[in-house]
PyMOL Python script that loads the backbone (N, CA, C, O; Angstrom):
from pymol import cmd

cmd.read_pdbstr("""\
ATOM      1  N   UNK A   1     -40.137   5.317  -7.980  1.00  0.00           N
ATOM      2  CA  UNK A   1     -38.947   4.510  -7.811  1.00  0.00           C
ATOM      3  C   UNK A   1     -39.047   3.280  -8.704  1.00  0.00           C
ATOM      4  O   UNK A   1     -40.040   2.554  -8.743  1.00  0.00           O
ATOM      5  N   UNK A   2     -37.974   3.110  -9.395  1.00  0.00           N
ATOM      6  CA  UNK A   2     -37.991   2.044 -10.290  1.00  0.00           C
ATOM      7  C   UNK A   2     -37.986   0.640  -9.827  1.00  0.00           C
ATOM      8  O   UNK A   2     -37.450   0.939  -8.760  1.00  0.00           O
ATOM      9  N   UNK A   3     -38.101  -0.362  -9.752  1.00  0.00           N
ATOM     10  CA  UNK A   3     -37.681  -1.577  -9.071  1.00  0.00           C
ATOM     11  C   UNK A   3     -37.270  -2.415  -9.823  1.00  0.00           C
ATOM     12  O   UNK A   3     -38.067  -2.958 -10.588  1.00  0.00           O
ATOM     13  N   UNK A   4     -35.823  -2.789  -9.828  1.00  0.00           N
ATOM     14  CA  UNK A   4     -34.689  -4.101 -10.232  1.00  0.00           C
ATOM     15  C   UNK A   4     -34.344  -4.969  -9.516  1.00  0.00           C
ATOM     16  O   UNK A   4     -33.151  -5.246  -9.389  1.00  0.00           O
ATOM     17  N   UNK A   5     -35.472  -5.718  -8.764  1.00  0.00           N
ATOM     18  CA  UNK A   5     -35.541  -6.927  -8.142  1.00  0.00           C
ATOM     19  C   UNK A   5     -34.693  -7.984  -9.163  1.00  0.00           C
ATOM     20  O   UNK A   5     -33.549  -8.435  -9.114  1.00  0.00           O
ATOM     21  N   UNK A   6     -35.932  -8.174 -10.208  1.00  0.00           N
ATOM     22  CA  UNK A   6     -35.460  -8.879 -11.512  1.00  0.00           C
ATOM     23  C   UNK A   6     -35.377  -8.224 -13.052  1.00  0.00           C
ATOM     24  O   UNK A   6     -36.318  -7.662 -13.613  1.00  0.00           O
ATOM     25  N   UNK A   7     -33.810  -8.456 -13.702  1.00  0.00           N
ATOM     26  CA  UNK A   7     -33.690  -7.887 -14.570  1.00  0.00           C
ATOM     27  C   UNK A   7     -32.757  -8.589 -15.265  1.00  0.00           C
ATOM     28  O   UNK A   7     -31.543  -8.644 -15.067  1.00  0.00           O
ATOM     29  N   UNK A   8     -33.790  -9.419 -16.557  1.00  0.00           N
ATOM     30  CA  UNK A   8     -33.215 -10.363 -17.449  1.00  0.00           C
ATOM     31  C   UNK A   8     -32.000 -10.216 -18.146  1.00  0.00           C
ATOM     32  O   UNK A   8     -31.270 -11.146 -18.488  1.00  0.00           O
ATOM     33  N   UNK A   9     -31.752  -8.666 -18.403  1.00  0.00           N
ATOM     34  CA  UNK A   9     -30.665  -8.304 -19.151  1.00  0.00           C
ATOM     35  C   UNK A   9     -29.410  -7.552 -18.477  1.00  0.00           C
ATOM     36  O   UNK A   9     -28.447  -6.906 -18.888  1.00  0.00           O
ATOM     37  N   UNK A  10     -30.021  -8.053 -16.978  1.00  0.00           N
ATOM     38  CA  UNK A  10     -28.155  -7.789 -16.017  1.00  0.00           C
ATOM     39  C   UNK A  10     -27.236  -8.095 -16.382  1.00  0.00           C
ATOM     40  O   UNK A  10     -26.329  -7.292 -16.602  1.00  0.00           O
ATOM     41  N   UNK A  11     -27.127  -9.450 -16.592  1.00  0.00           N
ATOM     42  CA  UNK A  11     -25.561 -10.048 -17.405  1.00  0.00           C
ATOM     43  C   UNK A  11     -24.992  -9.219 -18.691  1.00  0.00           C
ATOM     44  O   UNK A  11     -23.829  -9.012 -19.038  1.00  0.00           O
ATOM     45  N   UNK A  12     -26.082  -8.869 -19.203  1.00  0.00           N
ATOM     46  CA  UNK A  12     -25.957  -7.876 -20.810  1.00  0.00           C
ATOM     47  C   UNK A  12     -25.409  -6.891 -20.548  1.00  0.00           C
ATOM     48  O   UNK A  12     -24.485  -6.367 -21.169  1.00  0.00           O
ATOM     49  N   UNK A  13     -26.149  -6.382 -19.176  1.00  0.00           N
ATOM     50  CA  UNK A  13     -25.600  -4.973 -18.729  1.00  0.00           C
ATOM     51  C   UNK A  13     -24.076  -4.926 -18.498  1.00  0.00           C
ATOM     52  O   UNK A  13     -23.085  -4.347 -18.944  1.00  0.00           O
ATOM     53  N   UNK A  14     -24.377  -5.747 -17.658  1.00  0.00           N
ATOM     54  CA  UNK A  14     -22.769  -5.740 -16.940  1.00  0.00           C
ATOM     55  C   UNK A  14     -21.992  -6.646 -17.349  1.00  0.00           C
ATOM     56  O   UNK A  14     -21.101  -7.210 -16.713  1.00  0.00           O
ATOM     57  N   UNK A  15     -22.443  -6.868 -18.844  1.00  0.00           N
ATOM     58  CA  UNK A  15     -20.966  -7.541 -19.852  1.00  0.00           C
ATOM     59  C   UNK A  15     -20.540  -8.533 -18.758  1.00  0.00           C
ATOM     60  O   UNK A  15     -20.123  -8.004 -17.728  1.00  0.00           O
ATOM     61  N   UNK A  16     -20.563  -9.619 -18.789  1.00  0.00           N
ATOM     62  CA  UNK A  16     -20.287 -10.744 -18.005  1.00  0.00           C
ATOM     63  C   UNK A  16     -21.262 -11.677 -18.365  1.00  0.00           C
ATOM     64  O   UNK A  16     -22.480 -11.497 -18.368  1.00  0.00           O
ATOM     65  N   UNK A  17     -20.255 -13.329 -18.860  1.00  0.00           N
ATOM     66  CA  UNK A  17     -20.767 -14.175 -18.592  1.00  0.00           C
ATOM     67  C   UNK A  17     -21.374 -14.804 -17.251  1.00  0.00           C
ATOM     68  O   UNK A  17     -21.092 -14.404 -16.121  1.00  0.00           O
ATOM     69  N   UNK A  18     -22.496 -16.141 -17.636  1.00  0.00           N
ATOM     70  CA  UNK A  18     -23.227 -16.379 -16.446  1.00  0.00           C
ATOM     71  C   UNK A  18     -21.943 -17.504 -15.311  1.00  0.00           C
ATOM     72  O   UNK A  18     -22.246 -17.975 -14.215  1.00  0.00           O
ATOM     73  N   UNK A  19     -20.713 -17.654 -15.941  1.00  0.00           N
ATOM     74  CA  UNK A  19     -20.128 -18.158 -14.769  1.00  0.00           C
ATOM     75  C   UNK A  19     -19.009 -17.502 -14.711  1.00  0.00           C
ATOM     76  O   UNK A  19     -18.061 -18.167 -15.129  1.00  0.00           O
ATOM     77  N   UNK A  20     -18.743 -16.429 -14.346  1.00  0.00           N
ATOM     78  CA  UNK A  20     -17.792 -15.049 -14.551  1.00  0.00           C
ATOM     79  C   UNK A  20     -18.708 -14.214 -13.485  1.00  0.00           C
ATOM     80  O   UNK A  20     -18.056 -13.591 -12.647  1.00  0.00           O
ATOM     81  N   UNK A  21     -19.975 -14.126 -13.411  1.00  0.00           N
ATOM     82  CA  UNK A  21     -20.917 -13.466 -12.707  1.00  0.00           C
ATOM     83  C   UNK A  21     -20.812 -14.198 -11.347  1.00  0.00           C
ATOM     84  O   UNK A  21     -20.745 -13.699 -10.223  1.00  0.00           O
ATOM     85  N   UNK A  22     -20.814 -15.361 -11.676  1.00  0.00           N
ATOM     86  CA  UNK A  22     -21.428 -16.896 -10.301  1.00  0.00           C
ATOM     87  C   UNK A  22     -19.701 -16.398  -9.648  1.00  0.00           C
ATOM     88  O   UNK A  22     -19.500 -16.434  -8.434  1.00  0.00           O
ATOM     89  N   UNK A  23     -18.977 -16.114 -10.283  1.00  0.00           N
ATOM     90  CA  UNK A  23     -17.376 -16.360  -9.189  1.00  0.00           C
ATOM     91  C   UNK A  23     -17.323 -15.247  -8.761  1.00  0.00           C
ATOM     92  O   UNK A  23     -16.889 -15.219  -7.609  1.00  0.00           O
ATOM     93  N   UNK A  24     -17.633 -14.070  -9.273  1.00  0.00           N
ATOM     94  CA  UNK A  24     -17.717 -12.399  -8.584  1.00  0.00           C
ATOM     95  C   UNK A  24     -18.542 -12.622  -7.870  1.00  0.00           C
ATOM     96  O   UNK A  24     -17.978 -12.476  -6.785  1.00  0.00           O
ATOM     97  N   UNK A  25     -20.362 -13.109  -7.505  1.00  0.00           N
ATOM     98  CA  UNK A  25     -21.111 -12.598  -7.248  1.00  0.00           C
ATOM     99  C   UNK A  25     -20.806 -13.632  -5.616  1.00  0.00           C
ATOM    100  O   UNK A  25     -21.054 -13.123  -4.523  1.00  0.00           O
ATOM    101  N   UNK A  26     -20.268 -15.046  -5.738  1.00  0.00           N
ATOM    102  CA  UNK A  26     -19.578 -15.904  -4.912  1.00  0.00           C
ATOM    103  C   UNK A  26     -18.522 -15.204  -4.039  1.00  0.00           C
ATOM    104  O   UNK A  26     -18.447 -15.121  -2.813  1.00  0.00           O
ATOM    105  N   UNK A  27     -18.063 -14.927  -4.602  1.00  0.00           N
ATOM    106  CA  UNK A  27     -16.318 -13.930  -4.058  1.00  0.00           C
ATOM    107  C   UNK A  27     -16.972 -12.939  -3.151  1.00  0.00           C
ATOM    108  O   UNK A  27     -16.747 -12.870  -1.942  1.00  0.00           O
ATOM    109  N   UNK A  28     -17.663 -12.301  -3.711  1.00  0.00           N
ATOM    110  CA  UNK A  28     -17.947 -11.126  -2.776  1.00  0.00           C
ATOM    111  C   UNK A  28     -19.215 -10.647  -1.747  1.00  0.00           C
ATOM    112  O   UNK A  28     -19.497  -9.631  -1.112  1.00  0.00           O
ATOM    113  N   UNK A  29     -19.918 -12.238  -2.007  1.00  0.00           N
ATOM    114  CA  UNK A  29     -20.766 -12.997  -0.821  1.00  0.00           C
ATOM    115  C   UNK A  29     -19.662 -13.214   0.291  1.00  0.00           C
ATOM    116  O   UNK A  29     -19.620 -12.371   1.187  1.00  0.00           O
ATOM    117  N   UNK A  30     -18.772 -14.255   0.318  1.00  0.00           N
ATOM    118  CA  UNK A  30     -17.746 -14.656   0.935  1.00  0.00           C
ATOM    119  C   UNK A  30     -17.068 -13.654   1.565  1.00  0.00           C
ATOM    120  O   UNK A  30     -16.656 -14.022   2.665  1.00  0.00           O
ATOM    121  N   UNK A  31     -16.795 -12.521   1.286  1.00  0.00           N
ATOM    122  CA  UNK A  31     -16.442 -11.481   1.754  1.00  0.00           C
ATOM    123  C   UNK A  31     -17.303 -10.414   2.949  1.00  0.00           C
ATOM    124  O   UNK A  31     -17.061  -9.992   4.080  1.00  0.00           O
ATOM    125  N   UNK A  32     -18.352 -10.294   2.005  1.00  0.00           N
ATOM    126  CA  UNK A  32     -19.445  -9.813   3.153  1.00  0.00           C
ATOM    127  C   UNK A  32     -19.440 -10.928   4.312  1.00  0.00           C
ATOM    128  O   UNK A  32     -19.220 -10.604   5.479  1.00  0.00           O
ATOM    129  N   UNK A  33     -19.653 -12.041   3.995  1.00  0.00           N
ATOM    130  CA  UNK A  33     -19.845 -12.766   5.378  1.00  0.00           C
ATOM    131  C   UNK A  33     -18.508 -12.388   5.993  1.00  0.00           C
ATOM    132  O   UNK A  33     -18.838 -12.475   7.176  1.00  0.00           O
ATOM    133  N   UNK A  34     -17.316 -12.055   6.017  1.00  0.00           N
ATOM    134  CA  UNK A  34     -15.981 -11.822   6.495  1.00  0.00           C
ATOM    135  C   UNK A  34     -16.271 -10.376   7.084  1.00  0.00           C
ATOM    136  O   UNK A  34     -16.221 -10.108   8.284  1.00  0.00           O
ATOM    137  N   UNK A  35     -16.442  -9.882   6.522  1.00  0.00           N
ATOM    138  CA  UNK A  35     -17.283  -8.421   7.056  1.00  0.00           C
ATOM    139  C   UNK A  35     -18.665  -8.448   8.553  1.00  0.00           C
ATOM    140  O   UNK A  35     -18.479  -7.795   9.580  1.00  0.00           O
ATOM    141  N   UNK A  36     -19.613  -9.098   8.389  1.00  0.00           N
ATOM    142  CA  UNK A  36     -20.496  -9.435   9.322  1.00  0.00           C
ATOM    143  C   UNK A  36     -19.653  -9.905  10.345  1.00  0.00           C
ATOM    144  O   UNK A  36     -19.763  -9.245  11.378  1.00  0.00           O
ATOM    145  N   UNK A  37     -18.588 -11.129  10.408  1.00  0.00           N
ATOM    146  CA  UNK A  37     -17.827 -11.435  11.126  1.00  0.00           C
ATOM    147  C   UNK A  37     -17.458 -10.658  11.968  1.00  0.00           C
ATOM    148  O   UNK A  37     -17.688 -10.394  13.148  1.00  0.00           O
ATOM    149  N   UNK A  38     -16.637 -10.222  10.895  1.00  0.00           N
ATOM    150  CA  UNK A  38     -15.346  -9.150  12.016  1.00  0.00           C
ATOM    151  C   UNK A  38     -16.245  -7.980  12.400  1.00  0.00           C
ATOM    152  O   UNK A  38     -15.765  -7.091  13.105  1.00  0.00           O
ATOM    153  N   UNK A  39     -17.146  -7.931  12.109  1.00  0.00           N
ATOM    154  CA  UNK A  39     -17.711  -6.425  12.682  1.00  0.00           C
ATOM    155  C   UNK A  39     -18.659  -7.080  13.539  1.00  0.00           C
ATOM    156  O   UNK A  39     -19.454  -6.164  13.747  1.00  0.00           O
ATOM    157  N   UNK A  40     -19.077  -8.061  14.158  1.00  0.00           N
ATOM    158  CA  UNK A  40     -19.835  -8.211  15.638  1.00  0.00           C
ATOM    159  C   UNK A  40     -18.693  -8.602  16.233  1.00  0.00           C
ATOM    160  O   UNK A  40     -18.778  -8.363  17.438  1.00  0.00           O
ATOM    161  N   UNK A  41     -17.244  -9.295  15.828  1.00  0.00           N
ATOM    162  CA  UNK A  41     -16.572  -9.196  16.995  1.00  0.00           C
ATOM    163  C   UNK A  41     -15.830  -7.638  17.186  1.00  0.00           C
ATOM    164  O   UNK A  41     -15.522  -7.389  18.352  1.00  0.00           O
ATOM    165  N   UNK A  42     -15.632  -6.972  16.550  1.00  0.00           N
ATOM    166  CA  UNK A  42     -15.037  -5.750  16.780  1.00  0.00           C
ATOM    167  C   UNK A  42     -16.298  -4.636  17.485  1.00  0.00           C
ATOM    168  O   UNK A  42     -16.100  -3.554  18.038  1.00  0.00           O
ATOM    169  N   UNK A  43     -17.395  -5.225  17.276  1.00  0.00           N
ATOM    170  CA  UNK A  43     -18.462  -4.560  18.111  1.00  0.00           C
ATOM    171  C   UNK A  43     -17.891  -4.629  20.156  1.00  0.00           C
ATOM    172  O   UNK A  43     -17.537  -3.799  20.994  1.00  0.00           O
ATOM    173  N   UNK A  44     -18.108  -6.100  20.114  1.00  0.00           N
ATOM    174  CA  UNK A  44     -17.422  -6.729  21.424  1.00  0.00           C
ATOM    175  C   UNK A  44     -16.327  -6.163  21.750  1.00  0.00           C
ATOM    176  O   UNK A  44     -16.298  -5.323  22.650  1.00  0.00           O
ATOM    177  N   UNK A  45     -15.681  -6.384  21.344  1.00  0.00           N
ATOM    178  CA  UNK A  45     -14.033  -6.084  20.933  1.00  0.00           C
ATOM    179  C   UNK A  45     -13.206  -5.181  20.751  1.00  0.00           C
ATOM    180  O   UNK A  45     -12.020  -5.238  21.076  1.00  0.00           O
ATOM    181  N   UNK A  46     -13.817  -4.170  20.157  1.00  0.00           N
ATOM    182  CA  UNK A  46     -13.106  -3.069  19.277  1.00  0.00           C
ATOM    183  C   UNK A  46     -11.967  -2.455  19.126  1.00  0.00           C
ATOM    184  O   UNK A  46     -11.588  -1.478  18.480  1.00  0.00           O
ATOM    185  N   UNK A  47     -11.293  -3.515  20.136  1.00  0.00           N
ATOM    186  CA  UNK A  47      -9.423  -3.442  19.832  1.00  0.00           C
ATOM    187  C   UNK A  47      -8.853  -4.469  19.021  1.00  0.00           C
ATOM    188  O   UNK A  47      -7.671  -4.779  18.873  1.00  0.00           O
ATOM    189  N   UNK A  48     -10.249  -5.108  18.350  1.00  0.00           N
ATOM    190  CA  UNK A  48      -9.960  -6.390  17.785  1.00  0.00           C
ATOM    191  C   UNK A  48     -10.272  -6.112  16.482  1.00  0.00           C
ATOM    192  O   UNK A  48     -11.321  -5.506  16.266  1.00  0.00           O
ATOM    193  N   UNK A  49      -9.379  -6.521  15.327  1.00  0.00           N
ATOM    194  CA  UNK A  49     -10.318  -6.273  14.180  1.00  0.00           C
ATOM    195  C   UNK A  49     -10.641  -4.731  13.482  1.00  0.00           C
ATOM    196  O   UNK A  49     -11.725  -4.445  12.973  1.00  0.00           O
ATOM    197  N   UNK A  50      -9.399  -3.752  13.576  1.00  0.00           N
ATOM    198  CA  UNK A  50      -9.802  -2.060  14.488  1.00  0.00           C
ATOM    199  C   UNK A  50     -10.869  -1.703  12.849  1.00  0.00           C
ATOM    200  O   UNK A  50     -12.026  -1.283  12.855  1.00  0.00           O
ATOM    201  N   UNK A  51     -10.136  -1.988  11.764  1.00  0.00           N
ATOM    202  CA  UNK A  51     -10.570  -1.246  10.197  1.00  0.00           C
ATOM    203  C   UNK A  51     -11.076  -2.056   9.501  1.00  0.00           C
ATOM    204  O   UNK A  51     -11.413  -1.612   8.403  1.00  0.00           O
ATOM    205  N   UNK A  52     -11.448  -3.941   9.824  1.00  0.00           N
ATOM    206  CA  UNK A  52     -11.205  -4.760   8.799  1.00  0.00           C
ATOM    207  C   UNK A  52     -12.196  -4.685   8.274  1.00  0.00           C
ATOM    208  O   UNK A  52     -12.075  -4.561   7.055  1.00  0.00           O
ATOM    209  N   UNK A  53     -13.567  -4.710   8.776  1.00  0.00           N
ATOM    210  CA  UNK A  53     -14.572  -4.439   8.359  1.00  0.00           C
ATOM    211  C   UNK A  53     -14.869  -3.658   6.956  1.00  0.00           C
ATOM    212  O   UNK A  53     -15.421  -4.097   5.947  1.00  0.00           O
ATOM    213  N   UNK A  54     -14.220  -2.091   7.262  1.00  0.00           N
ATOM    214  CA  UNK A  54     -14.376  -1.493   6.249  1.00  0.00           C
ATOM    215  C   UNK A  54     -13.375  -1.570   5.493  1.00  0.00           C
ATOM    216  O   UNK A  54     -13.503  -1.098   4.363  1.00  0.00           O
ATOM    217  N   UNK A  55     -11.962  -2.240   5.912  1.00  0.00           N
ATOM    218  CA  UNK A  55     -11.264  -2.326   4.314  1.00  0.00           C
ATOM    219  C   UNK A  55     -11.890  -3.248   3.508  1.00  0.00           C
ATOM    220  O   UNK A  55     -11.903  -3.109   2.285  1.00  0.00           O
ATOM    221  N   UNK A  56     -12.462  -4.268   4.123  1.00  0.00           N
ATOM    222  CA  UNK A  56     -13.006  -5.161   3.716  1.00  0.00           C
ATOM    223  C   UNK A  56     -14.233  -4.630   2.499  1.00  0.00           C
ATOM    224  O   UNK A  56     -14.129  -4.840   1.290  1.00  0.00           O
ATOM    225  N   UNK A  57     -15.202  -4.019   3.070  1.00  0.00           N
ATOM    226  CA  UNK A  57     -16.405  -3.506   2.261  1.00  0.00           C
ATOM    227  C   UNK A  57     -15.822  -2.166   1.324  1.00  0.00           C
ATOM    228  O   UNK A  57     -16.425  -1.666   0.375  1.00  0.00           O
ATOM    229  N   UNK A  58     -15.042  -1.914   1.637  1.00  0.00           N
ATOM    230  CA  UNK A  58     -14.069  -0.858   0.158  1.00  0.00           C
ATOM    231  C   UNK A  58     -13.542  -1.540  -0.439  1.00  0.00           C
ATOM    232  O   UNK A  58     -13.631  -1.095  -1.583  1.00  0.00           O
ATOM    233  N   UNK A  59     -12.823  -2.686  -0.451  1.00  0.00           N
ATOM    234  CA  UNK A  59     -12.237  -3.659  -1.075  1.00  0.00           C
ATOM    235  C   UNK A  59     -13.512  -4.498  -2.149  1.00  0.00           C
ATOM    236  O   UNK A  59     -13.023  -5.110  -3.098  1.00  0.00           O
ATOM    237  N   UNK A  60     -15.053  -4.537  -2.024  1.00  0.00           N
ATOM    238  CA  UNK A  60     -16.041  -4.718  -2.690  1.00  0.00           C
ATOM    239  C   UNK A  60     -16.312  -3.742  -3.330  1.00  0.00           C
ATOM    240  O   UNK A  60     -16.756  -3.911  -4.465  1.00  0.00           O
ATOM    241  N   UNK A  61     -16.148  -2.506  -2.850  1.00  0.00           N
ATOM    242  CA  UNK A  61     -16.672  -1.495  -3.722  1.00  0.00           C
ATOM    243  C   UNK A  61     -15.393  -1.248  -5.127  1.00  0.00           C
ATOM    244  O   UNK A  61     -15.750  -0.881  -6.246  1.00  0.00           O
ATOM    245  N   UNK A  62     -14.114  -1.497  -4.809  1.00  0.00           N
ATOM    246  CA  UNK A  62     -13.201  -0.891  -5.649  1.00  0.00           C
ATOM    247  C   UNK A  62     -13.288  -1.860  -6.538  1.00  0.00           C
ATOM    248  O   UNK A  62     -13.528  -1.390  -7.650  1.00  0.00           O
ATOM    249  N   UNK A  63     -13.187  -3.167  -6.532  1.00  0.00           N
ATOM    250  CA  UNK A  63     -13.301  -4.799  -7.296  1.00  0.00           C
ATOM    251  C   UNK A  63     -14.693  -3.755  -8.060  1.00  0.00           C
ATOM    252  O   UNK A  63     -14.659  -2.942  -8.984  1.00  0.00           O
ATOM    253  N   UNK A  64     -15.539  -4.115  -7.407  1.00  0.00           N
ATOM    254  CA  UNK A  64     -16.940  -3.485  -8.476  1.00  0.00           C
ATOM    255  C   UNK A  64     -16.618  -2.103  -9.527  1.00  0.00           C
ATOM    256  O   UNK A  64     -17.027  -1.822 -10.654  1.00  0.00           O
ATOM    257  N   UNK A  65     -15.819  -1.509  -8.706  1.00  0.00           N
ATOM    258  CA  UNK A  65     -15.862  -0.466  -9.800  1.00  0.00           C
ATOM    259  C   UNK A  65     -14.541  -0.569 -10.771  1.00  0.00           C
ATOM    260  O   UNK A  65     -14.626   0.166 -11.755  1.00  0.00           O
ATOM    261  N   UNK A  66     -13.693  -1.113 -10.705  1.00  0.00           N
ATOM    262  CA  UNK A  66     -12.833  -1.623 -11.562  1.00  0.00           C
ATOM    263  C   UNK A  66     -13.565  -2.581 -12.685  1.00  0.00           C
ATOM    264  O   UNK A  66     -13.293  -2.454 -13.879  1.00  0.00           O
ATOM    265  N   UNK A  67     -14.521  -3.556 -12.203  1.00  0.00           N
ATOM    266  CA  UNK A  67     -14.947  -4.281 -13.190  1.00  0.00           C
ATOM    267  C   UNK A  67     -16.013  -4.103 -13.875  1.00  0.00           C
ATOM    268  O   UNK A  67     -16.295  -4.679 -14.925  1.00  0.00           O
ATOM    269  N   UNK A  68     -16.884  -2.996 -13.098  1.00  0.00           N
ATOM    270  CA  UNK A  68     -18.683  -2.452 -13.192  1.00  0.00           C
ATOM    271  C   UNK A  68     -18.271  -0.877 -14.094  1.00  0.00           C
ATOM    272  O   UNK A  68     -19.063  -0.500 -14.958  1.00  0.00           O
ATOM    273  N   UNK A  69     -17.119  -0.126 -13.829  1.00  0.00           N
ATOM    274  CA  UNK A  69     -17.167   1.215 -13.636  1.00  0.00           C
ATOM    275  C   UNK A  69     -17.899   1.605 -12.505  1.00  0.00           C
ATOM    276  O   UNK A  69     -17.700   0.937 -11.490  1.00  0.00           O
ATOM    277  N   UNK A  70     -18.719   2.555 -12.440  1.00  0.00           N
ATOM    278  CA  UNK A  70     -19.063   3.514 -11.465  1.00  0.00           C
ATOM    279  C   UNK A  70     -20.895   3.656 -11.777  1.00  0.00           C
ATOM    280  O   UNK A  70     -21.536   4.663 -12.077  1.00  0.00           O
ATOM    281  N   UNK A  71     -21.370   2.227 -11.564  1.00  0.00           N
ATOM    282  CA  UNK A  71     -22.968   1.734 -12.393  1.00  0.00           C
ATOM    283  C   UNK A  71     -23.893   2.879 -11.132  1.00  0.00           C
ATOM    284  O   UNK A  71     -24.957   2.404 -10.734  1.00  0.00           O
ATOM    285  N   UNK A  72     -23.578   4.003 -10.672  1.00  0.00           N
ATOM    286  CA  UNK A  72     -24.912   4.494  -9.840  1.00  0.00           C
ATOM    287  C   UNK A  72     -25.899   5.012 -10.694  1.00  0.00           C
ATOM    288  O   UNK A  72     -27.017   4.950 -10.183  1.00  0.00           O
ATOM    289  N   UNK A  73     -25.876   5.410 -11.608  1.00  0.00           N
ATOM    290  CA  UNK A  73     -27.029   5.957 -12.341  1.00  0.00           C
ATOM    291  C   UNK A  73     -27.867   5.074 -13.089  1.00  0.00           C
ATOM    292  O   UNK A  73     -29.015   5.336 -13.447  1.00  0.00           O
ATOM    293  N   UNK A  74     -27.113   3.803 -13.354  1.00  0.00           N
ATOM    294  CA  UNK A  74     -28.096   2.607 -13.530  1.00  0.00           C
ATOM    295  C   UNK A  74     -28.996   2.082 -12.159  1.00  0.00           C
ATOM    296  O   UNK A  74     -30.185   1.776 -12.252  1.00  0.00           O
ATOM    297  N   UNK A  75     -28.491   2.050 -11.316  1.00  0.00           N
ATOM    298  CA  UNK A  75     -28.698   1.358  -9.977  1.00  0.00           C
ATOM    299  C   UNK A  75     -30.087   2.572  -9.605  1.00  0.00           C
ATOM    300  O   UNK A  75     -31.216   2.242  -9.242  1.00  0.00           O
ATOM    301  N   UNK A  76     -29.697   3.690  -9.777  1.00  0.00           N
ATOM    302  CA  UNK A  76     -30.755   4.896  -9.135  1.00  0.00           C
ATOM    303  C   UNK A  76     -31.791   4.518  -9.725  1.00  0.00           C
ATOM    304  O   UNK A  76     -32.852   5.118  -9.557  1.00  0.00           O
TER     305      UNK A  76
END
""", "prot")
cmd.dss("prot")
cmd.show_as("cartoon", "prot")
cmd.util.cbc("prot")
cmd.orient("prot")
């Protein structure tokens, strides 16, 4: 297994400047925490909040792959 803890030439990879990176990588921190949210209260809850969770975390994946393409074979 390869390990990409740290990898100097991410930004290179993924064509993006270093404050173009900081507002995506910001944005969709902010989001996950919106996600953690709503999904322990919809744990409680679960008439509360019924999908947001996961539109939420598809809504990260589609942003990424609109702007990344479809990076799994880098990532593997």
């Amino acid at each position: 297994m390869k390990d990409n803890t740290v990898d100097f030439k991410h930004l290179d990879k993924v064509k993006s400047s270093y404050l173009k990176h900081l507002f995506y990588a910001s944005k969709f921190n902010c989001v996950g925490l919106l996600i953690f949210i709503t999904g322990v209260i919809h744990s409680f809850l679960p008439f509360v909040f019924a999908y947001t969770p996961y539109k939420l975390a598809k809504y990260i994946v589609n942003e990424t792959e609109k702007h990344l393409g479809r990076p799994e074979e880098e990532i593997k």
